[in-house]
Each structure stands twice: as C-alpha cells, then as structure tokens.
Kinemage of the C-alpha trace (Angstrom):
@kinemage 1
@onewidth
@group {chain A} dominant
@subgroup {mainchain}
@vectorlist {calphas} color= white
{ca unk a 1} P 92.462 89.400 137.906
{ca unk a 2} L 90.165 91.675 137.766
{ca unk a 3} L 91.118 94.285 139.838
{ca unk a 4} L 94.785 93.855 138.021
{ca unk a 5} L 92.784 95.003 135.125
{ca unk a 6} L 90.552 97.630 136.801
{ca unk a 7} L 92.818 100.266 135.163
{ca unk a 8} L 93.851 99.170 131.800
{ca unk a 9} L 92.448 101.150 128.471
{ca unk a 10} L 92.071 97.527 126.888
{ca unk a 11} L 90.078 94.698 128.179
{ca unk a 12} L 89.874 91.299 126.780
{ca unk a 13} L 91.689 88.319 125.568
{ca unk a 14} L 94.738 88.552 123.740
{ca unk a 15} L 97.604 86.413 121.686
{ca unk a 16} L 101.045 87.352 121.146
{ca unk a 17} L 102.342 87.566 116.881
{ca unk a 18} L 105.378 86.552 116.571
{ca unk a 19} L 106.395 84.672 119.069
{ca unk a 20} L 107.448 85.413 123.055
{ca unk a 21} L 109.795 87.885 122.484
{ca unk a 22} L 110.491 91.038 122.383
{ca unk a 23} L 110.353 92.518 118.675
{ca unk a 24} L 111.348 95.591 116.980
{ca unk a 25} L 107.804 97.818 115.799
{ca unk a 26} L 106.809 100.863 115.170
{ca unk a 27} L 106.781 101.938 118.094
{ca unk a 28} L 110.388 100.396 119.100
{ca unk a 29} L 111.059 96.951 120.964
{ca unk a 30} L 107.752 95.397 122.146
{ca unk a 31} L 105.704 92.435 122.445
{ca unk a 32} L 102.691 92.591 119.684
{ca unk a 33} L 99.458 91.549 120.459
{ca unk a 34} L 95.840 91.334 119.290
{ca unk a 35} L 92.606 90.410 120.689
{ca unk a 36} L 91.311 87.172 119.830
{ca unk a 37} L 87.772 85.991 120.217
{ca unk a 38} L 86.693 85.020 124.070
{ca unk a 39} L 83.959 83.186 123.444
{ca unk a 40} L 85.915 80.482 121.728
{ca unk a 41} L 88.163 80.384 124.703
{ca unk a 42} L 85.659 79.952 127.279
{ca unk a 43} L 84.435 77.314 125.500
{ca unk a 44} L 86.984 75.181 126.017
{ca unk a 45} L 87.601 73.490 129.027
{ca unk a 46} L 90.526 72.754 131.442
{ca unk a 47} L 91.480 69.302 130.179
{ca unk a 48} L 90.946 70.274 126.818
{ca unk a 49} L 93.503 73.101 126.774
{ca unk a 50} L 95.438 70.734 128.610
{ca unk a 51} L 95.619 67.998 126.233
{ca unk a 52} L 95.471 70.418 122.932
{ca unk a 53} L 97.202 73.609 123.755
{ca unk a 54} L 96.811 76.482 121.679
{ca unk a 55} L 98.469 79.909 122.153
{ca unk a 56} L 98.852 81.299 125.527
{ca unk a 57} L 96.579 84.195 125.643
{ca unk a 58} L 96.931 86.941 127.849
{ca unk a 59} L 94.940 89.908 129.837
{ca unk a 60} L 96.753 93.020 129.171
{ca unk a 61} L 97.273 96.224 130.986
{ca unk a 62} L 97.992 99.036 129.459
{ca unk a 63} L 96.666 102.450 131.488
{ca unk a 64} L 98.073 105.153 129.054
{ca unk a 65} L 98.025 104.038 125.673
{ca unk a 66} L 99.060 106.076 122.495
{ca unk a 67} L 95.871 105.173 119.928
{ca unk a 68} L 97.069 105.853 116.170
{ca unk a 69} L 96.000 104.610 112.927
{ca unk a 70} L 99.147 102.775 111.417
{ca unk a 71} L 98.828 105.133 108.213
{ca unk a 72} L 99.824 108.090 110.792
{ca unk a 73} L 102.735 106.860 111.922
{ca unk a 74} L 105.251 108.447 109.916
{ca unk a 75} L 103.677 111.892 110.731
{ca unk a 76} L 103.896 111.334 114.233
{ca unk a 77} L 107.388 110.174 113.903
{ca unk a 78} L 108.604 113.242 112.063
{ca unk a 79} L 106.789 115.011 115.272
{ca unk a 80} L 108.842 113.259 117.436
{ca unk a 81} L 112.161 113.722 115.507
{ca unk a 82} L 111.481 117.910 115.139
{ca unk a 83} L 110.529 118.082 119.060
{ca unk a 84} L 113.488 115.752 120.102
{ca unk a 85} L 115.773 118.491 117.882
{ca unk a 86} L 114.390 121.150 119.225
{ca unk a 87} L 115.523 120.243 122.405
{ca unk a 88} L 119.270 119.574 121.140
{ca unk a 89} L 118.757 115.664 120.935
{ca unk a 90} L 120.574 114.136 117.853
{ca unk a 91} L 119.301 110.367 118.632
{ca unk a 92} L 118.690 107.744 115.800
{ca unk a 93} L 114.762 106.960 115.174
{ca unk a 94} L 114.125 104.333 117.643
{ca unk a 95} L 115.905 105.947 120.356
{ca unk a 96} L 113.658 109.258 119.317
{ca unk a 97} L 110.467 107.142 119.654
{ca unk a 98} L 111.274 105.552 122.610
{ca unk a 99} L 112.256 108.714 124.414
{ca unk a 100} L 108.972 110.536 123.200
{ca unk a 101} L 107.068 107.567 124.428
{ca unk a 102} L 108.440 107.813 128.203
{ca unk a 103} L 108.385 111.767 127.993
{ca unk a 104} L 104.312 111.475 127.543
{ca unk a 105} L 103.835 108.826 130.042
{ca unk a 106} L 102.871 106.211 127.371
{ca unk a 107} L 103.028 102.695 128.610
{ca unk a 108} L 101.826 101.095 125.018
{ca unk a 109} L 100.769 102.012 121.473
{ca unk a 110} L 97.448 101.038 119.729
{ca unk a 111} L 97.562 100.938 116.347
{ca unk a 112} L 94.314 100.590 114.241
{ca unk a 113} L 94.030 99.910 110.500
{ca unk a 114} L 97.245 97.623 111.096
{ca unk a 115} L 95.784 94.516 108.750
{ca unk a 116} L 97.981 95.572 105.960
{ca unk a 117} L 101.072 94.788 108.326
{ca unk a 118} L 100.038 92.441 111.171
{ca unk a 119} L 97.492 91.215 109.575
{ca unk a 120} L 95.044 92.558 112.021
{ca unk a 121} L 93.180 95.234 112.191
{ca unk a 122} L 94.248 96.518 115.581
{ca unk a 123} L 97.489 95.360 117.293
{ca unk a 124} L 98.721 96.666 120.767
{ca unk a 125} L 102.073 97.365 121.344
{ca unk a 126} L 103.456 96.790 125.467
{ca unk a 127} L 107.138 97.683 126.473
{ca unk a 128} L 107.370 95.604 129.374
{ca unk a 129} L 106.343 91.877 130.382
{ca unk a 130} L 104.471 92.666 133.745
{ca unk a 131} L 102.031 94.381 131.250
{ca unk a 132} L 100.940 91.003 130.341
{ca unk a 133} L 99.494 88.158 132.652
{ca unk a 134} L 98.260 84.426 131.006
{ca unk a 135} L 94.639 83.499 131.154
C-alpha cells in the first residue's frame, strides 16, 4: 500500500460524503471525500470493525491535484469558460470544467475552506474509482 501511495499529493485516511457514487461537484462528476482522524481507526481492531462496521475508509491517490479555496471557484470557472472560447469551444459549464481539468493534467481537485458546503473544511474531489483503495 504504500508504494501505491508513494506518489499521491494526499496521504491519510479518508471517508466518502454522500454515499458510493459518483456525484455532481464543483469540479464535475466525482466521488467526495475528506480525511478523517487515523488514530481512531487504528484503534480499533479487526473483530471490532467486523462486528460494528463503520464507513469504509479509503487511501487515496491523487498525483496532480488542483488546490483551490471553494470561495475561488467561480473565478476559476469564468477562467475556464473565456480560455475554452477562445479556442472556439461553445460547451455547457460542466463539460468546460471537465475539459480544462484533463487539458492541465489534473487527476483531482482540493478544495479548502469547503465547511460552508461539505461541511468540512477540506474535501478532495477524484474522477475515477482506481484513485481510491479501502483500508
């Protein structure tokens, strides 16, 4: 595991919001996450978890992320929509963020000062599945 994790921006534990499936954010469809405390997860052991499951929690991998407060969003996104124009590209907003996501080689967005939203300070936003494997 942790060579799987030898190149990810994030380390530590984390818990999907809102469920196992893919949502639509910000940043377009993704899985949400945040980073819950590891010491209370170590301190449980095997048959514990076993006979009271929580949450899964996952390690996440996420090389390239895009780290933005949530209050600069907009901004960025008018960015995104005058570059994606200027380039002949009359796409509706998701498909614009989505597209300036993959042009820059992002493979997840960070967003920090996110509690007003999620509830949480700092959520992570992945695109794909294999970003995530269960502790």
């Amino acid at each position: 595991m942790k060579h799987w994790l030898a190149g990810s921006a994030v380390q530590g534990t984390y818990r999907l919001l809102g469920g196992n499936v893919q949502q639509r954010t910000p940043a377009g469809r993704g899985l949400v996450l945040t980073e819950v405390a590891t010491d209370t997860t170590k301190r449980r052991s095997w048959w514990q978890r076993l006979l009271v499951p929580g949450p899964t929690l996952y390690h996440v991998r996420v090389e390239h992320p895009l780290t933005i407060g949530l209050g600069e969003w907009k901004r960025q996104v008018k960015q995104m929509k005058r570059e994606a124009a200027g380039l002949g590209l009359d796409i509706e907003t998701d498909a614009v963020i989505e597209w300036w996501l993959d042009r820059y080689a992002y493979d997840g967005v960070i967003f920090h000062g996110a509690a007003q939203r999620y509830q949480f300070e700092r959520v992570i936003v992945v695109f794909r599945r294999n970003q995530l494997a269960a502790v």
